[in-house]
Structure formats: C-alpha cells, structure tokens
PDB file of N, CA, C and O in Angstrom, chain B, residues numbered from 101:
ATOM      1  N   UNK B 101      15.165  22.519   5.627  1.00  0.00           N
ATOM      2  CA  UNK B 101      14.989  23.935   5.391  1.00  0.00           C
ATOM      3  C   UNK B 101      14.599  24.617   6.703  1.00  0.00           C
ATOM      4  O   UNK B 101      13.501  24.477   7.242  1.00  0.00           O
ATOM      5  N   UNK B 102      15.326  25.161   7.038  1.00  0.00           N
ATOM      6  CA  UNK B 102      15.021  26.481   8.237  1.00  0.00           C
ATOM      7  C   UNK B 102      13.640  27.226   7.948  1.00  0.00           C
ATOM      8  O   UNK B 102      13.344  27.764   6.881  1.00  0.00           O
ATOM      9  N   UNK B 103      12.561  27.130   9.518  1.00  0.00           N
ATOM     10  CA  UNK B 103      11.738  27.823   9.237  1.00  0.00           C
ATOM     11  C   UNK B 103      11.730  29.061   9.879  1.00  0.00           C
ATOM     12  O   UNK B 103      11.942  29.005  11.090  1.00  0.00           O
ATOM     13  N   UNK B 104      11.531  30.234   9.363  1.00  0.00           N
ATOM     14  CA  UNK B 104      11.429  31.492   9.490  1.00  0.00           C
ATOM     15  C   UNK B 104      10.602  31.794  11.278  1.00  0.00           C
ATOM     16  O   UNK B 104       9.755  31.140  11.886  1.00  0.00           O
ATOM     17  N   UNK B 105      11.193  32.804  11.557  1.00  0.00           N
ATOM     18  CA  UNK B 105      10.721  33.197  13.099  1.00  0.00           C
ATOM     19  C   UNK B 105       9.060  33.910  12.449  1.00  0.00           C
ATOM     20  O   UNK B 105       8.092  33.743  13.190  1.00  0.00           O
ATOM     21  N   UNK B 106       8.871  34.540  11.319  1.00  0.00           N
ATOM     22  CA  UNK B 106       7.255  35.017  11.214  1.00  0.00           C
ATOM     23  C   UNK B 106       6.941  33.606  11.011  1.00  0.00           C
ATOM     24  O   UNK B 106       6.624  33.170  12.118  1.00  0.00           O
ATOM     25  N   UNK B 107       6.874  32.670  10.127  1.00  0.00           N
ATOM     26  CA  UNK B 107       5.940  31.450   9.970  1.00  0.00           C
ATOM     27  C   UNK B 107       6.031  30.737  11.288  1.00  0.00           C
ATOM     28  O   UNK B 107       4.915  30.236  11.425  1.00  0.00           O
ATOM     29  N   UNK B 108       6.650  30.472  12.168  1.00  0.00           N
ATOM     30  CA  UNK B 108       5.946  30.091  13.300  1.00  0.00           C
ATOM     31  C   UNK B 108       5.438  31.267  14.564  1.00  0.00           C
ATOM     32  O   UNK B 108       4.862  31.035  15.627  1.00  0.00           O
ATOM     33  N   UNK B 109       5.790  32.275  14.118  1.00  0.00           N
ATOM     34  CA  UNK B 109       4.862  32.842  15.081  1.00  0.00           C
ATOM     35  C   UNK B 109       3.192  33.235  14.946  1.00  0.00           C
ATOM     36  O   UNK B 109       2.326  33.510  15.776  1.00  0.00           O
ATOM     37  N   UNK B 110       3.214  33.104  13.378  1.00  0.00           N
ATOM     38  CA  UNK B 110       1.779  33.005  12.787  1.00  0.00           C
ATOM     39  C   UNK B 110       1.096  31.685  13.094  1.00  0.00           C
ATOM     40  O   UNK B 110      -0.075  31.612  13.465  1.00  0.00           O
ATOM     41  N   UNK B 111       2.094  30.398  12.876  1.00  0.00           N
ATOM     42  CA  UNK B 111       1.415  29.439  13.324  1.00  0.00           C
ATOM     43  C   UNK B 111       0.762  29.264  14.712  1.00  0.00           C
ATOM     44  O   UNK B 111      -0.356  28.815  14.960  1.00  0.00           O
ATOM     45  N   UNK B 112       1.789  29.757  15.634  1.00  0.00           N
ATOM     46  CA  UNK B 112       1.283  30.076  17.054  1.00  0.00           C
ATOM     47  C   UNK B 112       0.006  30.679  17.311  1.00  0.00           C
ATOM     48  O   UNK B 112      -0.874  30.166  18.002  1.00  0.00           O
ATOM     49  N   UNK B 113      -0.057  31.710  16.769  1.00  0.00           N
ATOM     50  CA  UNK B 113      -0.977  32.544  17.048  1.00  0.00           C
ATOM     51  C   UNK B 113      -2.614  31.847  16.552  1.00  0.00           C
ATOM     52  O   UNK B 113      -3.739  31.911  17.048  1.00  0.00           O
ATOM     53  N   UNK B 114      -2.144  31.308  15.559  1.00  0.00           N
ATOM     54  CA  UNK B 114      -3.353  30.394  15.033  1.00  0.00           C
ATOM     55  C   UNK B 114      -3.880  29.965  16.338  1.00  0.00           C
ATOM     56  O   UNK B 114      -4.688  30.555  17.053  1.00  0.00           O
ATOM     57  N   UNK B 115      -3.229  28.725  16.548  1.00  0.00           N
ATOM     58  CA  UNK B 115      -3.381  28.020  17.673  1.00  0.00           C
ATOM     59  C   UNK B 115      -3.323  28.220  18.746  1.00  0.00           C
ATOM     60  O   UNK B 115      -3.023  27.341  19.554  1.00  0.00           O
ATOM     61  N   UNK B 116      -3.743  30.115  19.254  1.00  0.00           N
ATOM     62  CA  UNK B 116      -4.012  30.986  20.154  1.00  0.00           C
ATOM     63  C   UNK B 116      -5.382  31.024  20.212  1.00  0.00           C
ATOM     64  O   UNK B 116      -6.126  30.922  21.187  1.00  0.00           O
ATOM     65  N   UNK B 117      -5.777  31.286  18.312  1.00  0.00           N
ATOM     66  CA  UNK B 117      -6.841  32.172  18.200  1.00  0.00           C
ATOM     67  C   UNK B 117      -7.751  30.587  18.397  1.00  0.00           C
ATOM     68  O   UNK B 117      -8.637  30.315  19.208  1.00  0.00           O
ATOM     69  N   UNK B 118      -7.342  30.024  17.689  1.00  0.00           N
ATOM     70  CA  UNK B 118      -8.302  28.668  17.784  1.00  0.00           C
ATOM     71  C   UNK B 118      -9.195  28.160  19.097  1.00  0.00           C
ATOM     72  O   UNK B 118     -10.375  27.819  19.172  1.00  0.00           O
ATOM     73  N   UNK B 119      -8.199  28.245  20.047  1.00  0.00           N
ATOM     74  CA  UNK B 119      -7.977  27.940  21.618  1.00  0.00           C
ATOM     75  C   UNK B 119      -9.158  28.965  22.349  1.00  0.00           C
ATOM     76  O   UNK B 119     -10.080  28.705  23.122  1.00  0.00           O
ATOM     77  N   UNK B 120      -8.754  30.070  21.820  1.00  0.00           N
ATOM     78  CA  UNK B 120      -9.663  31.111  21.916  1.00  0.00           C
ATOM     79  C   UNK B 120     -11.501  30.961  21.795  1.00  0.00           C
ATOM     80  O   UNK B 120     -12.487  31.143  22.509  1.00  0.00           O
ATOM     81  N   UNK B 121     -11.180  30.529  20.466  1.00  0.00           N
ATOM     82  CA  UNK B 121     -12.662  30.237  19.770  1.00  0.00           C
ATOM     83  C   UNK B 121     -13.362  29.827  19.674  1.00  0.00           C
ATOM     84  O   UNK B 121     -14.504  30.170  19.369  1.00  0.00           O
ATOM     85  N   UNK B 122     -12.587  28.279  20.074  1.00  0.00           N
ATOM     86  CA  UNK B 122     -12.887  26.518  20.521  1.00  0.00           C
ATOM     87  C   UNK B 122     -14.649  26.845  21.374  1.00  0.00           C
ATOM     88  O   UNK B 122     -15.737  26.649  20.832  1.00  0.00           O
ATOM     89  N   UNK B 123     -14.465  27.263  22.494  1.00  0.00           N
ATOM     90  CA  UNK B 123     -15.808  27.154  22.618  1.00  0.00           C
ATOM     91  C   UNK B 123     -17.060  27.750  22.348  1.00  0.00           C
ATOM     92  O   UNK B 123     -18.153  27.187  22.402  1.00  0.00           O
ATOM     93  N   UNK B 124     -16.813  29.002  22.034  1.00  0.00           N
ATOM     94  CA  UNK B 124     -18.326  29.988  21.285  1.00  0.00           C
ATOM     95  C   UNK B 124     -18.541  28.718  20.094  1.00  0.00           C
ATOM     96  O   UNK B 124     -19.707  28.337  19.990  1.00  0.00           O
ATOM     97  N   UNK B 125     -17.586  28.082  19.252  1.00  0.00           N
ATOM     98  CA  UNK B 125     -17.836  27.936  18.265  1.00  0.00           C
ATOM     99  C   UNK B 125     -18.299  26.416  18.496  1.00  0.00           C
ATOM    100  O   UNK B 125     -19.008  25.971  17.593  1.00  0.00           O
ATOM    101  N   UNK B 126     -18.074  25.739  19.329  1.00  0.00           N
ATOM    102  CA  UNK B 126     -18.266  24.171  19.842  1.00  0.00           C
ATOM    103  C   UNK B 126     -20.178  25.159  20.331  1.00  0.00           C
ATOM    104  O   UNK B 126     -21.160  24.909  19.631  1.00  0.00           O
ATOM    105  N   UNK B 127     -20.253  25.867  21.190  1.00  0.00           N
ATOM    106  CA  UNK B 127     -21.802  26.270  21.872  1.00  0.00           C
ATOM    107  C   UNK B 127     -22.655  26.457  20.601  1.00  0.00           C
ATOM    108  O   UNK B 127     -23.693  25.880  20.276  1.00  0.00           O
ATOM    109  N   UNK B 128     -22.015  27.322  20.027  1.00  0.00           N
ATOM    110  CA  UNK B 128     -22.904  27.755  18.416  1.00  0.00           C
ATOM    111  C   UNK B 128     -23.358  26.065  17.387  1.00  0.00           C
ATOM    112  O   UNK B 128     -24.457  25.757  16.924  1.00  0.00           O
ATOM    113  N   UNK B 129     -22.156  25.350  17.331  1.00  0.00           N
ATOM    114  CA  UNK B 129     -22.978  23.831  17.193  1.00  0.00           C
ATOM    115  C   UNK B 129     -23.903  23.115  17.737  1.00  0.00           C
ATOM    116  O   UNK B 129     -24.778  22.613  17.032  1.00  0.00           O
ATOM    117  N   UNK B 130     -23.868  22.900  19.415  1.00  0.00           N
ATOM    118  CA  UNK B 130     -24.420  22.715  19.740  1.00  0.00           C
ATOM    119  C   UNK B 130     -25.931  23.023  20.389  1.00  0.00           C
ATOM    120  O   UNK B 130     -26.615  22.347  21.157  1.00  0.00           O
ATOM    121  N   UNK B 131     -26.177  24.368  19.740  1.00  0.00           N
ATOM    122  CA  UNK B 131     -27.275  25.064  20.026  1.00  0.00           C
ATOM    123  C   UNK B 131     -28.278  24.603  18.342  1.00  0.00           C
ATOM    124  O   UNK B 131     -29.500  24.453  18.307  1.00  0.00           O
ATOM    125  N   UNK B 132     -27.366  24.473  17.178  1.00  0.00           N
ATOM    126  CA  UNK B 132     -28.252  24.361  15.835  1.00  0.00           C
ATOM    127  C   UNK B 132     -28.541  22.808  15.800  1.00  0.00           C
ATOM    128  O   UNK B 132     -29.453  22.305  15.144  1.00  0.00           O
ATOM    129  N   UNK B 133     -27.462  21.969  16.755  1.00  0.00           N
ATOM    130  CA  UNK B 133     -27.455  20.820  16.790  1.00  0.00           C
ATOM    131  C   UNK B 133     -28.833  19.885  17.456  1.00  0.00           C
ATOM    132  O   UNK B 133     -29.250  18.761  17.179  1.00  0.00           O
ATOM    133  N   UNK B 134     -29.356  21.072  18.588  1.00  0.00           N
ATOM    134  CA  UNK B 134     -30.486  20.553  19.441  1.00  0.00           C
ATOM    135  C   UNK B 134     -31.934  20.817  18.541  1.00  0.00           C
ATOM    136  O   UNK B 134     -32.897  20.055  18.622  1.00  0.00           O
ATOM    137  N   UNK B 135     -31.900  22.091  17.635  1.00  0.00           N
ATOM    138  CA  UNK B 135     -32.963  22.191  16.992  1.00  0.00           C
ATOM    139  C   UNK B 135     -33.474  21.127  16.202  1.00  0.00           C
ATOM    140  O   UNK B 135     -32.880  20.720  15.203  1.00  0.00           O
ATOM    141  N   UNK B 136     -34.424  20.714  16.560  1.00  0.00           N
ATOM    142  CA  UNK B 136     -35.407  19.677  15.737  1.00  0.00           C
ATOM    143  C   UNK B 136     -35.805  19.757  14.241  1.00  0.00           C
ATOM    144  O   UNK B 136     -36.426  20.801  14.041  1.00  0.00           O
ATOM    145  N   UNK B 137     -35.647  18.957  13.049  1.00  0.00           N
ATOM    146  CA  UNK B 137     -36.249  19.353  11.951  1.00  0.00           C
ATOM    147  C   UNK B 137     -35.580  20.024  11.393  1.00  0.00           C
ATOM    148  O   UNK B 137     -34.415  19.743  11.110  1.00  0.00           O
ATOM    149  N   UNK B 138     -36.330  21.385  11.016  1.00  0.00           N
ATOM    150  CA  UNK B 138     -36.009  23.008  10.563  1.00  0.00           C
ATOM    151  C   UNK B 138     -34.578  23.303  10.922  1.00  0.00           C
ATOM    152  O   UNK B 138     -34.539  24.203  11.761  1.00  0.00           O
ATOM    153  N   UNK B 139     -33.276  22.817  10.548  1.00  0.00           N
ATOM    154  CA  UNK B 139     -31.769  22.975  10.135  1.00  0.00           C
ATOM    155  C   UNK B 139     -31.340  23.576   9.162  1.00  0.00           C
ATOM    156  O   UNK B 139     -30.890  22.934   8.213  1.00  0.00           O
ATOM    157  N   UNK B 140     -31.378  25.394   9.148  1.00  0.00           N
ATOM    158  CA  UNK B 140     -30.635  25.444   8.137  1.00  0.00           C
ATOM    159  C   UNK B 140     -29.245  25.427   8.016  1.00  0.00           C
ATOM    160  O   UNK B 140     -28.451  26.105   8.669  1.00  0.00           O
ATOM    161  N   UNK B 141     -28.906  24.305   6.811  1.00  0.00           N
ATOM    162  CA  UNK B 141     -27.524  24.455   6.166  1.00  0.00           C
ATOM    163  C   UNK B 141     -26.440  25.080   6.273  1.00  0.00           C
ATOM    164  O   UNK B 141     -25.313  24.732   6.627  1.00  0.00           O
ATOM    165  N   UNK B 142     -27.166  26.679   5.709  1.00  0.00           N
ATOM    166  CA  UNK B 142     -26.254  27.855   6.272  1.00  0.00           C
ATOM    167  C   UNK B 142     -25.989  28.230   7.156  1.00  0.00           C
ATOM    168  O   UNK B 142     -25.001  28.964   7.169  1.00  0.00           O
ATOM    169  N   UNK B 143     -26.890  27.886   8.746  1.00  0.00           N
ATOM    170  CA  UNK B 143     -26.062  28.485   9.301  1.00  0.00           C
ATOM    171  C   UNK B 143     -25.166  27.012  10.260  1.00  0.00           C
ATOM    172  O   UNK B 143     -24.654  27.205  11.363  1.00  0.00           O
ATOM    173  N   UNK B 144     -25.148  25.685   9.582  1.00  0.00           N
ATOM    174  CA  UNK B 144     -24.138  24.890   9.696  1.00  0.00           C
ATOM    175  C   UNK B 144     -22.886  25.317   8.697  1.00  0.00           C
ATOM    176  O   UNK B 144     -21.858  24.968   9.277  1.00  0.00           O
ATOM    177  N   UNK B 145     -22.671  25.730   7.847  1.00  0.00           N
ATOM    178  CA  UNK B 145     -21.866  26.113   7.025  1.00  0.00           C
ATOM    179  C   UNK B 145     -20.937  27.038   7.305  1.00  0.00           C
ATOM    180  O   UNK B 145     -19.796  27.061   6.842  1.00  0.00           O
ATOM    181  N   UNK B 146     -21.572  28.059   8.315  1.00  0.00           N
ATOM    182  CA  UNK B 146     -20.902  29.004   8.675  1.00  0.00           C
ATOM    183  C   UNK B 146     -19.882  28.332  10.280  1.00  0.00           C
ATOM    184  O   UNK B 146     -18.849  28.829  10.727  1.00  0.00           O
ATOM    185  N   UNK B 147     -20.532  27.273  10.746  1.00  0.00           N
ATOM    186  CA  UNK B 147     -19.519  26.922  11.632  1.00  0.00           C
ATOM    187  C   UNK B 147     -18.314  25.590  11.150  1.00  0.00           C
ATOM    188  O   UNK B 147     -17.130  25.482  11.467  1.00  0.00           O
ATOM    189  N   UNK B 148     -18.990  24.891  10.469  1.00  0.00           N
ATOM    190  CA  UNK B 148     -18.047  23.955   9.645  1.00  0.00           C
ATOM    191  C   UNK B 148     -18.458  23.754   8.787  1.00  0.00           C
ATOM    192  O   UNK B 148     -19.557  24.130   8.380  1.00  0.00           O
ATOM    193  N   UNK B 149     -17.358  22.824   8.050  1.00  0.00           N
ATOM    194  CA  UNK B 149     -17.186  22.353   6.110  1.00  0.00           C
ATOM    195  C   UNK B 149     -17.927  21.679   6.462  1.00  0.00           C
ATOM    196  O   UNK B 149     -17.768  21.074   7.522  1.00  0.00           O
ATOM    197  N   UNK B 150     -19.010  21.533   5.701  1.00  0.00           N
ATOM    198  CA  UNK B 150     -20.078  20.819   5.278  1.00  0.00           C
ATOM    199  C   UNK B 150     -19.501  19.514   4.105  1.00  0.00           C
ATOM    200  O   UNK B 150     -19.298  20.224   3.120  1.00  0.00           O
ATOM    201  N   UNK B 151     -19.275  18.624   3.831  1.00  0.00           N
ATOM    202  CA  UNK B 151     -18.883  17.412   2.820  1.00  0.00           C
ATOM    203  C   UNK B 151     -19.781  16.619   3.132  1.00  0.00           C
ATOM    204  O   UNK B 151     -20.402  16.397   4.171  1.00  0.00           O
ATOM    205  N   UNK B 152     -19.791  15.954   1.478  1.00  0.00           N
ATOM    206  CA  UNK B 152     -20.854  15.185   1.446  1.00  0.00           C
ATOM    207  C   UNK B 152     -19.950  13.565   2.015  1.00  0.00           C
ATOM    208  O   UNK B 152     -18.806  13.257   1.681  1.00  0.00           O
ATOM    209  N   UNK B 153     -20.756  12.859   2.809  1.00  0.00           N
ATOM    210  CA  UNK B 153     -20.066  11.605   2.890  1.00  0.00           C
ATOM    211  C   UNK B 153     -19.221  11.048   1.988  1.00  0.00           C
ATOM    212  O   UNK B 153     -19.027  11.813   1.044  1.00  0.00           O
ATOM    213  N   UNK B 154     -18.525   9.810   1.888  1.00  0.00           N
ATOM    214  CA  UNK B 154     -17.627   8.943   0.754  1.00  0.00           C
ATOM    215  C   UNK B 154     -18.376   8.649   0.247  1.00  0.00           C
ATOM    216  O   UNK B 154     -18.675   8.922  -0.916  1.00  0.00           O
ATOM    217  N   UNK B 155     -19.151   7.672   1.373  1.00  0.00           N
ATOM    218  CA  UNK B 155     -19.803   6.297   0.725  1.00  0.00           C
ATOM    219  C   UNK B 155     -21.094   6.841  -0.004  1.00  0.00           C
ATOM    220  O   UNK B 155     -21.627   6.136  -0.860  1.00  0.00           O
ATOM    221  N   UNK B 156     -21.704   8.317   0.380  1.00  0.00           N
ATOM    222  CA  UNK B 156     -22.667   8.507  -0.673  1.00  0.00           C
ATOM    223  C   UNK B 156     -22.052   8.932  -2.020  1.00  0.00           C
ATOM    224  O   UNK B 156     -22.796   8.968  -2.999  1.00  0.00           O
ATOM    225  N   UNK B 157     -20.615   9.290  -2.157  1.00  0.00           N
ATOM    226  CA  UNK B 157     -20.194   9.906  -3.554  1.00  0.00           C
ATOM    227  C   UNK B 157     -20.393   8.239  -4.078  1.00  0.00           C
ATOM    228  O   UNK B 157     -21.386   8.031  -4.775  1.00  0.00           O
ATOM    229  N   UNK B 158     -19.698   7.333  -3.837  1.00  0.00           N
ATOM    230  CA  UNK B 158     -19.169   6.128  -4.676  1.00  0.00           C
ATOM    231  C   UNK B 158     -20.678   5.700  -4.722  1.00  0.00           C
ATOM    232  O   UNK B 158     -20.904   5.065  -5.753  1.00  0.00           O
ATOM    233  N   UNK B 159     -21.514   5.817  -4.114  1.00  0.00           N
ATOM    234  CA  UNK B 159     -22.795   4.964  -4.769  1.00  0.00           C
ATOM    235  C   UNK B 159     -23.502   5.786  -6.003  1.00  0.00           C
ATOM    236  O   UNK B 159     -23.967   6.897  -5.747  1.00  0.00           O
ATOM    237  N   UNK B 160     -23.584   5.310  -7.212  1.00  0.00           N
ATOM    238  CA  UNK B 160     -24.503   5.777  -8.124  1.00  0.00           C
ATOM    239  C   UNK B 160     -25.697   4.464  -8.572  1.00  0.00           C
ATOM    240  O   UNK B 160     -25.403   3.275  -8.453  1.00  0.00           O
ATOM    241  N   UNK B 161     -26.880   4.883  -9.025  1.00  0.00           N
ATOM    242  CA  UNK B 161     -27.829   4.440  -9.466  1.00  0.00           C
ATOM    243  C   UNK B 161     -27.810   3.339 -11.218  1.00  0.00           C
ATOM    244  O   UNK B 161     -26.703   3.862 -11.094  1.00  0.00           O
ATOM    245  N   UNK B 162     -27.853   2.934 -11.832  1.00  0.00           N
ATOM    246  CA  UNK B 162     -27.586   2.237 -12.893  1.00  0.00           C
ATOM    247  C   UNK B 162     -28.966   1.896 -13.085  1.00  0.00           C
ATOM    248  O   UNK B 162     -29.511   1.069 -12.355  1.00  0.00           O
ATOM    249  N   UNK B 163     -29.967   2.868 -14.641  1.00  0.00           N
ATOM    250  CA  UNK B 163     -31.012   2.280 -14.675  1.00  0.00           C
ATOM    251  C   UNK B 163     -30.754   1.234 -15.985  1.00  0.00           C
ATOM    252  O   UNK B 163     -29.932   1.515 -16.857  1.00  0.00           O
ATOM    253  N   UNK B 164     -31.560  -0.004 -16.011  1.00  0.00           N
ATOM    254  CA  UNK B 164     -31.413  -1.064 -17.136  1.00  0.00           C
ATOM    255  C   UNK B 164     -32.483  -1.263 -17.458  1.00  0.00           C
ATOM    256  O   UNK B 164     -33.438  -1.081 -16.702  1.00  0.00           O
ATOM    257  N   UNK B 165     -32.599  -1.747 -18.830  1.00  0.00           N
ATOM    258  CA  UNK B 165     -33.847  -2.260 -19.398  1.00  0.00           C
ATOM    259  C   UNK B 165     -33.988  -3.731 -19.482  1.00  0.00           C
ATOM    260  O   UNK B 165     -33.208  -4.106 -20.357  1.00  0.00           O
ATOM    261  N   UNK B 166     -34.600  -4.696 -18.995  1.00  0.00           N
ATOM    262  CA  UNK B 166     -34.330  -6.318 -19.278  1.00  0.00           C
ATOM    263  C   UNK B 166     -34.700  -6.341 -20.394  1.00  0.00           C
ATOM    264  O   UNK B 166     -34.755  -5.386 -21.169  1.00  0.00           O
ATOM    265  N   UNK B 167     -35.129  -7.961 -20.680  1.00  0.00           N
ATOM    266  CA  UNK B 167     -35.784  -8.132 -22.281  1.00  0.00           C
ATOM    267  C   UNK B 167     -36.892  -7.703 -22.205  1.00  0.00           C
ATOM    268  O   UNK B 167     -37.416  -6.977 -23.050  1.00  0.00           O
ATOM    269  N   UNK B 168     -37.576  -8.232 -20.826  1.00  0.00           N
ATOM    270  CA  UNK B 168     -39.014  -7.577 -21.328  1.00  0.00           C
ATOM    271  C   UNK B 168     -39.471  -5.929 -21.542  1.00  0.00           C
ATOM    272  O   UNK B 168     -40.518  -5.527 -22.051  1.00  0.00           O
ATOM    273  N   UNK B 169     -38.530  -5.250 -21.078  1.00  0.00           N
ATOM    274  CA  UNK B 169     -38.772  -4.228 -21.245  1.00  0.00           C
ATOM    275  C   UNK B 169     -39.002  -2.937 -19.647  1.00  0.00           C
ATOM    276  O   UNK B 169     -39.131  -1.736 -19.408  1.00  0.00           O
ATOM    277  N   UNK B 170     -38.933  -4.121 -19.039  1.00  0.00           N
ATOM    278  CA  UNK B 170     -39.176  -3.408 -17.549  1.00  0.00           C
ATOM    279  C   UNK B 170     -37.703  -2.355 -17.770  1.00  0.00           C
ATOM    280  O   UNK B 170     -36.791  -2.361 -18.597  1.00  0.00           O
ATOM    281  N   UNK B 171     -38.101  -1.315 -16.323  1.00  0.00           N
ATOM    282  CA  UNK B 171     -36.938  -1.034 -15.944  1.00  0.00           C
ATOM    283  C   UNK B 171     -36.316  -1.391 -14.575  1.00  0.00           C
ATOM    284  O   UNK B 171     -36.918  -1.328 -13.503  1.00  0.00           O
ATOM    285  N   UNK B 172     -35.055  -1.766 -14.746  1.00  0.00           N
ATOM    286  CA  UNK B 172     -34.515  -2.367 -13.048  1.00  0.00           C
ATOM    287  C   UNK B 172     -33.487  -1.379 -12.925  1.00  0.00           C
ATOM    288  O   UNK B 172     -32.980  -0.967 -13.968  1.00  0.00           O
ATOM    289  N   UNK B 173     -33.114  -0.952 -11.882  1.00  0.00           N
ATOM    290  CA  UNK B 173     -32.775  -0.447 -10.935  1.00  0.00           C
ATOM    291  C   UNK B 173     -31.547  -1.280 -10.138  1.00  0.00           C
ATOM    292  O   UNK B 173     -31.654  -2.164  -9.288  1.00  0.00           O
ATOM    293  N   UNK B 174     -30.346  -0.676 -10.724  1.00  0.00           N
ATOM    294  CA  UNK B 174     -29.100  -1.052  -9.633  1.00  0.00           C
ATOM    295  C   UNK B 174     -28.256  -0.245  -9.247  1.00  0.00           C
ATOM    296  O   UNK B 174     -27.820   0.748  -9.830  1.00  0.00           O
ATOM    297  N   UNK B 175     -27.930  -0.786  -7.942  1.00  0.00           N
ATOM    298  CA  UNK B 175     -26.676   0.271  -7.063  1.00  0.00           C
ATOM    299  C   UNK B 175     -25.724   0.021  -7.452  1.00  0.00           C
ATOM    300  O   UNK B 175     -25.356  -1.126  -7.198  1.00  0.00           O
ATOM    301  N   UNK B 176     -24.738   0.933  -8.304  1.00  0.00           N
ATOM    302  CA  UNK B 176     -23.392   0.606  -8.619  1.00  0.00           C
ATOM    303  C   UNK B 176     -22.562   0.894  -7.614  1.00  0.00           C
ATOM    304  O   UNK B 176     -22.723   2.075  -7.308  1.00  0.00           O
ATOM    305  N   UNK B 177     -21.527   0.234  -6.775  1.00  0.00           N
ATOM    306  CA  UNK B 177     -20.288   0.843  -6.397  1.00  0.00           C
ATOM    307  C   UNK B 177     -18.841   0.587  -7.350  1.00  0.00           C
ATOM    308  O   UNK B 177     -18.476  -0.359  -8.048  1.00  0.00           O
ATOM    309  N   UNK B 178     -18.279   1.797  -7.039  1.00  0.00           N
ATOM    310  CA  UNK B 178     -17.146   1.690  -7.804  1.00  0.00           C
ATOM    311  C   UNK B 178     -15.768   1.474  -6.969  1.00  0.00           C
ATOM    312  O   UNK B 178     -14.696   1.368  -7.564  1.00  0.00           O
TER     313      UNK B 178
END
C-alpha cells in the first residue's frame, strides 16, 4: 500500500520535534532523578510512562491455612 506524502511528512516532523525536545526533556529527568527521597510521581509522569515492572505484576501473594491452623504465606508465580 502506497503511503501518502501527509503521513510521512507528519512522521518527519515527529522526529523533528522529538530531536528538538530530546534534551530539555532528558535535563528535566535528570534533575527529579538527583533528588533524594521526596520523588513526586507526578512530576515523573509528566516526563515518562510510568509502568509497573513484569516481574512485580506476575508475583502474587497466596495466603494458606495448614492443619494447625497457622497462616503461611506463599509467592505464587504464574
């Protein structure tokens, strides 16, 4: 399929503006990056997607009761 002269000139331009942006937005990380502790979220959020790791989604907790009645505690992976 033939791509259109606007869809790659939009793509271009992306990868103008990006080029452009690359470093305020690399400095702005690395300025929230040096702060100690006290990180807020938001204003990591506002420079990148925030996702939670894999390996913390696939781990869940599994509480059990033995015979005696205790409770144990296991890490499920799936």
């Amino acid at each position: 399929m033939a791509k259109s002269l606007r869809s790659k000139w939009k793509r271009k331009m992306r990868a103008e503006k990006r080029k452009k942006n690359a470093p305020k937005e690399l400095s702005r990380l690395k300025s929230i990056l040096k702060i100690d502790g006290d990180v807020l979220m938001k204003d990591v959020q506002e420079i990148a997607t925030v996702v939670e790791p894999k390996h913390c989604q696939e781990k869940t907790q599994c509480v059990v009761k033995d015979e005696t009645g205790e409770i144990v505690f296991f890490k499920k992976f799936f």
